[in-house]
C-alpha positions as a Markdown table, in Angstrom:
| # | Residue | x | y | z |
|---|---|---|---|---|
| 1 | Unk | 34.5 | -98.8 | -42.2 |
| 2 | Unk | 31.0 | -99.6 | -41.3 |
| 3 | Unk | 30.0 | -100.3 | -44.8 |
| 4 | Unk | 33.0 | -102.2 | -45.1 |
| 5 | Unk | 32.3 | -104.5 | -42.2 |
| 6 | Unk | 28.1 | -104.6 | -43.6 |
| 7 | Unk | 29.2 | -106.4 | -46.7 |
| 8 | Unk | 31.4 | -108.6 | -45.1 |
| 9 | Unk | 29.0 | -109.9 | -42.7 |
| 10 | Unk | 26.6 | -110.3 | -45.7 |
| 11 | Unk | 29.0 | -112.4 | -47.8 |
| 12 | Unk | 29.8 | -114.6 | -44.5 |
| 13 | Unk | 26.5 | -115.3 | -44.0 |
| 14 | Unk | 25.9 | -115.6 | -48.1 |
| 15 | Unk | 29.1 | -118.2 | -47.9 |
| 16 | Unk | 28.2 | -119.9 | -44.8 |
| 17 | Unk | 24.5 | -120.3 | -44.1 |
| 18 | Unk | 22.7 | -119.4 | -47.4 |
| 19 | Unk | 24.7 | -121.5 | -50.0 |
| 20 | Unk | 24.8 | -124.6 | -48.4 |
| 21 | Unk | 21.1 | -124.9 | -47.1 |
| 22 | Unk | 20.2 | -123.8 | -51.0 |
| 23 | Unk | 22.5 | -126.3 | -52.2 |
| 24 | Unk | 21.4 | -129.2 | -50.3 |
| 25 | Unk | 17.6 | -128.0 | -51.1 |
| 26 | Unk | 18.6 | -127.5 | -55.2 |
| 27 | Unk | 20.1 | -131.4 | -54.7 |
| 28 | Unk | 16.9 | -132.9 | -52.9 |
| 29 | Unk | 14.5 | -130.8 | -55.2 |
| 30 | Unk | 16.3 | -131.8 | -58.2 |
| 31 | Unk | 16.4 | -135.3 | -56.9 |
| 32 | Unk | 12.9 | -135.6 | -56.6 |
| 33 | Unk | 12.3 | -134.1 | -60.1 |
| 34 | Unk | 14.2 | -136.3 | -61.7 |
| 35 | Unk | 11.8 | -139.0 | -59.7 |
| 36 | Unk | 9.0 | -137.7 | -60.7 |
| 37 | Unk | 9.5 | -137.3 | -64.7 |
| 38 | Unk | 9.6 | -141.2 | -64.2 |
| 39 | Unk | 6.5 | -141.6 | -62.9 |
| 40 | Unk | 3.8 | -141.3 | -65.8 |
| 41 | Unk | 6.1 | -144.3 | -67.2 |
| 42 | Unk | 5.8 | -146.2 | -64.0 |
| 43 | Unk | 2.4 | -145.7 | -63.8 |
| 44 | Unk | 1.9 | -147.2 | -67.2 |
| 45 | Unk | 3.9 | -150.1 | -66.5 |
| 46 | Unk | 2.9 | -150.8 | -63.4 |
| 47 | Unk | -1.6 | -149.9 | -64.2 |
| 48 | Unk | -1.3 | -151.1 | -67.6 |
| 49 | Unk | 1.2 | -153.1 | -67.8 |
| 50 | Unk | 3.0 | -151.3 | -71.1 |
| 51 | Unk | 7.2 | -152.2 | -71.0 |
| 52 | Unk | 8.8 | -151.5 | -73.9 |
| 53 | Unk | 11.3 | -152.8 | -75.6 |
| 54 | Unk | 15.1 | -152.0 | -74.3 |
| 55 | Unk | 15.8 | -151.9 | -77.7 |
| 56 | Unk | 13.0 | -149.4 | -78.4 |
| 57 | Unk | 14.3 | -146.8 | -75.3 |
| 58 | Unk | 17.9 | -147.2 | -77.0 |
| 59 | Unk | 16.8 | -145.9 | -80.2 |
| 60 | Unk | 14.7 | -143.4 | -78.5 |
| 61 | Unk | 17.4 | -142.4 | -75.8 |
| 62 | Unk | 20.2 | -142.0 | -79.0 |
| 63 | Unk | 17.6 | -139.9 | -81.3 |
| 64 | Unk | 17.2 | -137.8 | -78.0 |
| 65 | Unk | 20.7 | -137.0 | -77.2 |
| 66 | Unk | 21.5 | -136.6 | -80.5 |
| 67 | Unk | 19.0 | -133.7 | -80.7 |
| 68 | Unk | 19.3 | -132.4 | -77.8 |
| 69 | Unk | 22.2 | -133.9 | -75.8 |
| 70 | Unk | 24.2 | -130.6 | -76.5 |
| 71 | Unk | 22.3 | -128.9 | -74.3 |
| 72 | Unk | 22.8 | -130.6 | -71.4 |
| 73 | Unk | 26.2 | -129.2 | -72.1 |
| 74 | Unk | 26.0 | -125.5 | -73.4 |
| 75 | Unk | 22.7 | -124.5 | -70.9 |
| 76 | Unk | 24.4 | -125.1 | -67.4 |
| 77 | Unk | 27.4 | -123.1 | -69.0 |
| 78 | Unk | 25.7 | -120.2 | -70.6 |
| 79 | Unk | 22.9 | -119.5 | -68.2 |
| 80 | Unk | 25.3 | -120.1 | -65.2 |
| 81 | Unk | 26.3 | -116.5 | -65.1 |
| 82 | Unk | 23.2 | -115.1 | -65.0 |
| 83 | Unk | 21.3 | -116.9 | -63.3 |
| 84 | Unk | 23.9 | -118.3 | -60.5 |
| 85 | Unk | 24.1 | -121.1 | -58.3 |
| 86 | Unk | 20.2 | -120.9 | -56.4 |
| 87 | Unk | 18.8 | -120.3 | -60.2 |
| 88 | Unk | 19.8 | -122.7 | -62.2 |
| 89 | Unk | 18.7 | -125.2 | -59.4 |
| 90 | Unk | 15.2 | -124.1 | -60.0 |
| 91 | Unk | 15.6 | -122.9 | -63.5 |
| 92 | Unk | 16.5 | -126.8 | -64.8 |
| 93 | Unk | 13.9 | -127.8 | -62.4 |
| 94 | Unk | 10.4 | -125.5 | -63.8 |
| 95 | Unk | 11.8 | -125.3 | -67.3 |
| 96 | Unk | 11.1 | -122.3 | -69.6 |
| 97 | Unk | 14.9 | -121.6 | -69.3 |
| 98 | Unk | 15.6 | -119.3 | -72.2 |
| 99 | Unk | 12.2 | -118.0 | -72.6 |
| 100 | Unk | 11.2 | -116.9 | -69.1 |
| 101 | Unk | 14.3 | -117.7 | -66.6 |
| 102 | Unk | 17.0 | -116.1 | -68.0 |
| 103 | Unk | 15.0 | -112.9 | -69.0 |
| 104 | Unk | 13.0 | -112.4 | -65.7 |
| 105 | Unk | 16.6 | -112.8 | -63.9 |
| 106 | Unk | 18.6 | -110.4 | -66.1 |
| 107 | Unk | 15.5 | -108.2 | -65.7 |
| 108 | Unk | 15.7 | -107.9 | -62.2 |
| 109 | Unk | 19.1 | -107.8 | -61.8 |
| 110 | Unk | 19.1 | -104.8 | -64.4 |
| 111 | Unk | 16.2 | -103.0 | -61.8 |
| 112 | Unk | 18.2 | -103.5 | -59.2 |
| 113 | Unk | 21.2 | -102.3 | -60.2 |
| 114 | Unk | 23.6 | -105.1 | -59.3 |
| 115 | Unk | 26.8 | -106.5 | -60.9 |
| 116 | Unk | 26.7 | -109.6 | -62.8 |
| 117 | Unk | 27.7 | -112.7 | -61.1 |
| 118 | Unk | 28.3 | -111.3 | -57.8 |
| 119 | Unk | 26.6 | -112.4 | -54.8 |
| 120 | Unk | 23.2 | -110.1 | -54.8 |
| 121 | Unk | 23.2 | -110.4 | -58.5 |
| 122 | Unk | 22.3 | -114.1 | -57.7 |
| 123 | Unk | 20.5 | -113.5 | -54.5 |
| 124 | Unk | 18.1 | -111.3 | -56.8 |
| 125 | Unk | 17.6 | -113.3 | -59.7 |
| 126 | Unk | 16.1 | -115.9 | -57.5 |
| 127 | Unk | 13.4 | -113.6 | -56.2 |
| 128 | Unk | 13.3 | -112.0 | -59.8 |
| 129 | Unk | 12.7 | -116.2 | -61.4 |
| 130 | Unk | 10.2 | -117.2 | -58.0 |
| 131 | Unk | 8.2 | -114.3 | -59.5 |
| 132 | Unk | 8.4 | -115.6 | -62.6 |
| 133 | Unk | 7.1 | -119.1 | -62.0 |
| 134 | Unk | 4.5 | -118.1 | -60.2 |
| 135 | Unk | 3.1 | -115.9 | -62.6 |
| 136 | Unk | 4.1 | -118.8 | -65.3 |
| 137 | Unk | 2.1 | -121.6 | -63.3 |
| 138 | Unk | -0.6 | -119.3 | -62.8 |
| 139 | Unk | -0.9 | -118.6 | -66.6 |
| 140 | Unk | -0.5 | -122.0 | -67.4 |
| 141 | Unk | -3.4 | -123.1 | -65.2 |
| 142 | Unk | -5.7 | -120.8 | -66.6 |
| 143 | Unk | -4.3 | -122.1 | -70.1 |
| 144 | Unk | -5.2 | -125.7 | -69.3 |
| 145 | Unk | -8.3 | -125.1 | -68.3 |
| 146 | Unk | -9.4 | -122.9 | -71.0 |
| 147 | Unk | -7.7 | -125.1 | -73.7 |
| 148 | Unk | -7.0 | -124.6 | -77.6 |
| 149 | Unk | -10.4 | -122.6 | -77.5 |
| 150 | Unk | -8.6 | -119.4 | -76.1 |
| 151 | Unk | -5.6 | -120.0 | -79.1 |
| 152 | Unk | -8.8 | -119.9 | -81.7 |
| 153 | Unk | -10.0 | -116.7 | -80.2 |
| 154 | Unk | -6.6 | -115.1 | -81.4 |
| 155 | Unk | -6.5 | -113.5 | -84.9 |
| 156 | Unk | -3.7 | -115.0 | -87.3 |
| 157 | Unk | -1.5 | -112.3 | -87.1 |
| 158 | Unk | -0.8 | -112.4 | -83.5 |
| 159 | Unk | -0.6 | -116.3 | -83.6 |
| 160 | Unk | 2.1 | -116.1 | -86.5 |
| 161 | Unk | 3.7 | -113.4 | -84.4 |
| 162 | Unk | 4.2 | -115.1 | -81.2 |
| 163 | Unk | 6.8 | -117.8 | -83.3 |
| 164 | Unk | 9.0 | -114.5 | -83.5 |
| 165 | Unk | 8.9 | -114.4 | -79.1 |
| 166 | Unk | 12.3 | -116.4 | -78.7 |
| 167 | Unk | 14.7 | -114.3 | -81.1 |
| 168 | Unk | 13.2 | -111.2 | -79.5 |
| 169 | Unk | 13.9 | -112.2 | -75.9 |
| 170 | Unk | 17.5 | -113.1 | -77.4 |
| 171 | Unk | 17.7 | -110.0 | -79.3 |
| 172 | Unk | 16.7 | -107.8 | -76.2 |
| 173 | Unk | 19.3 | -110.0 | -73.7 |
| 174 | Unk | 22.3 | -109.2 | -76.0 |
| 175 | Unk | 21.6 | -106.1 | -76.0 |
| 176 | Unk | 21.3 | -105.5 | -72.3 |
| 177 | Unk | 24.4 | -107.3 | -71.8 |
| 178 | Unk | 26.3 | -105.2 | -74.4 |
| 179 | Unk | 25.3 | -102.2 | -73.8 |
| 180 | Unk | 27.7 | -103.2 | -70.7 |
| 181 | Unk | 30.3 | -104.3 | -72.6 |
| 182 | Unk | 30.3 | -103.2 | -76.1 |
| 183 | Unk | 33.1 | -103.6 | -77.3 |
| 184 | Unk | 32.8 | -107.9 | -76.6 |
| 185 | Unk | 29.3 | -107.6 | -77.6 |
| 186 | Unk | 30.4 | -106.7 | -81.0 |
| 187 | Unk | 32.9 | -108.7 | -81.5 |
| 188 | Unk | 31.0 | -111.9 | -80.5 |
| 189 | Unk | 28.0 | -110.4 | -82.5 |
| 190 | Unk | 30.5 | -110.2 | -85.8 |
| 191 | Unk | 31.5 | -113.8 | -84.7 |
| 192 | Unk | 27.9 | -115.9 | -84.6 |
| 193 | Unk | 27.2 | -114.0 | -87.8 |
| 194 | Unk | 30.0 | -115.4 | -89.4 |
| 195 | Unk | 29.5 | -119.1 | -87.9 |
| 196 | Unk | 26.2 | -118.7 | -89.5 |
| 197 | Unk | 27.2 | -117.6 | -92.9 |
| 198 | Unk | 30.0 | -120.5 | -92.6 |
| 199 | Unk | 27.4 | -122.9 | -91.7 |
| 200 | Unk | 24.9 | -121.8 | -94.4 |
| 201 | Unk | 28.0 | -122.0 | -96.6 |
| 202 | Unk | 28.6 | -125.7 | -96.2 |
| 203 | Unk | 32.1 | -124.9 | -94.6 |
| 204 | Unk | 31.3 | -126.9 | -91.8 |
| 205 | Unk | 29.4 | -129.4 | -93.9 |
| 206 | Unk | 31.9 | -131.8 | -92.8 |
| 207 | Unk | 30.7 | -131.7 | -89.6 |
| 208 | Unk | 27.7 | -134.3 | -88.1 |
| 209 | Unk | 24.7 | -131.5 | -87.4 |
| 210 | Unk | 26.9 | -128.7 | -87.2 |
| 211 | Unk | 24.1 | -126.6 | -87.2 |
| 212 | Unk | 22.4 | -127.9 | -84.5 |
| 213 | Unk | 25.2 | -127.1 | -81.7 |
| 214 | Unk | 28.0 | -125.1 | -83.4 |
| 215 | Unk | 26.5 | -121.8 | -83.6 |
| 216 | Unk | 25.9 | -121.7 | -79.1 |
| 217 | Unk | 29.1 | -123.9 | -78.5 |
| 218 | Unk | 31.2 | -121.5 | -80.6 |
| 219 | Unk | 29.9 | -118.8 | -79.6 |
| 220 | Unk | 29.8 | -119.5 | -76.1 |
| 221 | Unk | 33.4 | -120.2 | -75.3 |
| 222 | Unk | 35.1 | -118.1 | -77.9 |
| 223 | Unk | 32.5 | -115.1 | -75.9 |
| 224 | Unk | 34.3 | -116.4 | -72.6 |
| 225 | Unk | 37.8 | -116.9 | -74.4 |
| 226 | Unk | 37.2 | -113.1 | -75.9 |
| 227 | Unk | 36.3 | -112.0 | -72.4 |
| 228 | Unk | 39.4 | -113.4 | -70.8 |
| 229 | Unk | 41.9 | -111.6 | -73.0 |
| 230 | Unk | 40.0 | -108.3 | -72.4 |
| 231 | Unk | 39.9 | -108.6 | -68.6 |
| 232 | Unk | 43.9 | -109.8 | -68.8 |
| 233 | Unk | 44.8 | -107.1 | -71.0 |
| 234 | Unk | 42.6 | -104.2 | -68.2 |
C-alpha cells in the first residue's frame, strides 16, 4: 500500500509540476534556437550588407526539404519513444540525434532498469542525454581548438573505420530493443530487408527518391502497425 501510494505521488508530481515547467522551458529554449540559427545570416546582412535573392533561398529552401524534409517527419516519430517528451526538447535542440541522443538515452534507460516510455524511462534519459552533451561539447571544444591536425595524427585505418560508427550504433539499438521483443524485432528486421532489396530492385522506381525516405517511413509505421496487432492480440 505504501508503495502504491509512493508512485502515485511521483506520477502527480511528474504530471503536474515537472511536465509543464519542462514544457514551457523545451518551448522558450527551442524558441530561442530557432532565433539564433538566424543570426550568422543577420549578421551578414546587416555587417556586410549580403541579401540574397528570394529566388535564390526558394531554390535553396526546395533542394533542402527535398533532401531532408522527411525527417522533420519520421525523427519526432521514431525517437519519440525513447527519448520522451523532456528529450527530444533538447535532443532537436544540440543535435547529434541518432548518433549520440538516442544511444546515450537507451543506454541509460537499459542501466537503470526502466520500462520504455514510461515516466522514469523519460525522467532518466534526460539525465542519461545532459551527460551526453556535456561530454559532447566538451569533446568538441577540444576538437576545435586542436583542428584537422589531430584527424592527420590518426592512421587510415581508423579514419576509414569511423564511417562504419552510424550502422554500428544502429545495429547495437535494434538489438537492445529486440532482445525485448523478439519476435517484432524479427519481423520488422525481415521487413527493412525486403524494402531494401525492393528498392535496389527498381520496384519502387516509380517512386520520386524512394530511397531516400521509404526504407525509415516504412519501416517505422508498419514496426508501430506490427506492434499494435501484437499488443491487441496479448
Amino acid at each position: 500500500m505504501e508503495n502504491t501510494n509512493k508512485n502515485q505521488n511521483e506520477l502527480d508530481f511528474y504530471e503536474g509540476e515537472y511536465m509543464p515547467q519542462m514544457n514551457r522551458v523545451g518551448k522558450v529554449t527551442g524558441f530561442l534556437g530557432v532565433a539564433a540559427s538566424f543570426c550568422p545570416a543577420i549578421a551578414l546582412a546587416v555587417v556586410y550588407g549580403l541579401l540574397p535573392q528570394p529566388a535564390a533561398l526558394l531554390a535553396a529552401f526546395v533542394a533542402g526539404a527535398a533532401s531532408f524534409g522527411v525527417l522533420w517527419f519520421v525523427e519526432p516519430i521514431s525517437y519519440f519513444p525513447v527519448l520522451g517528451t523532456v528529450g527530444t526538447y533538447m535532443a532537436f535542440l544540440s543535435g547529434n540525434i541518432s548518433n549520440m541522443r538516442v544511444p546515450c538515452a537507451s543506454v541509460a534507460q537499459a542501466a537503470a532498469r526502466v520500462e520504455p516510455g514510461s515516466p522514469k524511462a523519460s525522467v532518466i534519459a534526460t539525465l542519461g542525454m545532459a551527460v551526453s552533451i556535456v561530454i559532447n561539447l566538451s569533446v568538441l571544444t577540444i576538437g576545435v581548438i586542436l583542428g584537422s591536425s589531430a584527424l592527420a595524427m590518426l592512421p587510415p585505418v581508423v579514419t576509414e573505420a569511423l564511417s562504419y560508427l552510424l550502422p554500428s550504433l544502429f545495429g547495437a539499438l535494434l538489438v537492445q530493443f529486440a532482445m525485448k521483443k523478439v519476435k517484432l524485432g524479427v519481423i520488422v528486421l525481415a521487413f527493412g530487408i525486403l524494402i531494401y532489396i525492393g528498392i535496389n530492385g527498381g520496384v519502387f522506381a516509380w517512386l520520386p527518391g524512394a530511397a531516400n525516405y521509404l526504407p525509415v517511413l516504412g519501416c517505422i509505421f508498419f514496426s508501430i502497425a506490427v506492434g499494435m496487432l501484437m499488443m491487441g492480440k496479448n
